[in-house]
N, C-alpha and C positions, 0 to 999 in steps of 0.2 A: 504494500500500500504506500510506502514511503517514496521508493520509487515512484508511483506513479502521479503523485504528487506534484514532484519536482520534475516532472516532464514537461516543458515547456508548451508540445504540441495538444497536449492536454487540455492546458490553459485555454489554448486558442481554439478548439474543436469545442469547448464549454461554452466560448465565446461566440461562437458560430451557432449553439442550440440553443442560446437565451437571447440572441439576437435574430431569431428564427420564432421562439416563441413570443419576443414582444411587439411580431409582427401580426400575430395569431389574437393574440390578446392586449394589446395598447396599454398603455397607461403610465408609461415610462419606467417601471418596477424592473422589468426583467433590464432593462438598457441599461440602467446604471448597473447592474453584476456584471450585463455583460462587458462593460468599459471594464469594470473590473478583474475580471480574465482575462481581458485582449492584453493588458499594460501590464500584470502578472507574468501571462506568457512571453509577452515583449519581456519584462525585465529577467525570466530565469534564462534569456540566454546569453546574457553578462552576469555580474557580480552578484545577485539577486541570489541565482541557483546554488548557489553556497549556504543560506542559511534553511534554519531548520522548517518544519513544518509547520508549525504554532506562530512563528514570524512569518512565514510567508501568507496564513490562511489571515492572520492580524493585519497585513498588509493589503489583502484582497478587500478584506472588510471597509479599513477606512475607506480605499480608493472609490468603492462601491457607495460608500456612503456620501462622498463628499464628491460623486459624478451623479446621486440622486437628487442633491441640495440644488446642484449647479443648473440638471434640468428642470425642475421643478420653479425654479429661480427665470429662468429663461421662458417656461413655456407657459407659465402661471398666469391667468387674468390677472389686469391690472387690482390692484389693490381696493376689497369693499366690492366688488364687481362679484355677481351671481351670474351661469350662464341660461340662461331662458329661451325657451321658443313659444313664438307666439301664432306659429300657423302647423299645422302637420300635413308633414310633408307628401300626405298623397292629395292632398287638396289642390 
């Protein structure tokens, strides 16, 4: 298991199935993990793949969390804004 952890293609084949699922299911959830697999698997192929497992899954975490802020931040109605409709759409 440890191996395969530290497999970088891992990372980015992770990255590729949660970026596949937040295309299935929206909502920007899965995209921020997946940022956070892709830039994992980018970093175990320098200095990264060196540390342990607990550090690296610590490292997916934050990135994941602070690529959900970041979209969440970007894609968010303006501020006090609800989203409404006023007509339905088979009308």
């Amino acid at each position: 298991m440890e191996a395969l952890l530290t497999t970088w293609w891992v990372w980015l084949a992770a990255a590729l199935v949660l970026g596949i699922v937040e295309m299935l299911i929206p909502g920007f959830i899965f995209l921020g993990f997946a940022i956070g697999a892709a830039v994992v698997g980018i970093a175990l192929l320098g200095p990264l793949g060196l540390l342990s497992i607990p550090a690296i899954l610590l490292i997916f975490a934050v990135i994941s969390l602070i690529a959900w802020l970041a979209l969440r931040r970007h894609f968010a109605l303006p501020k006090g804004q609800v989203k409404t409709f006023d007509h339905d759409i088979n009308d």
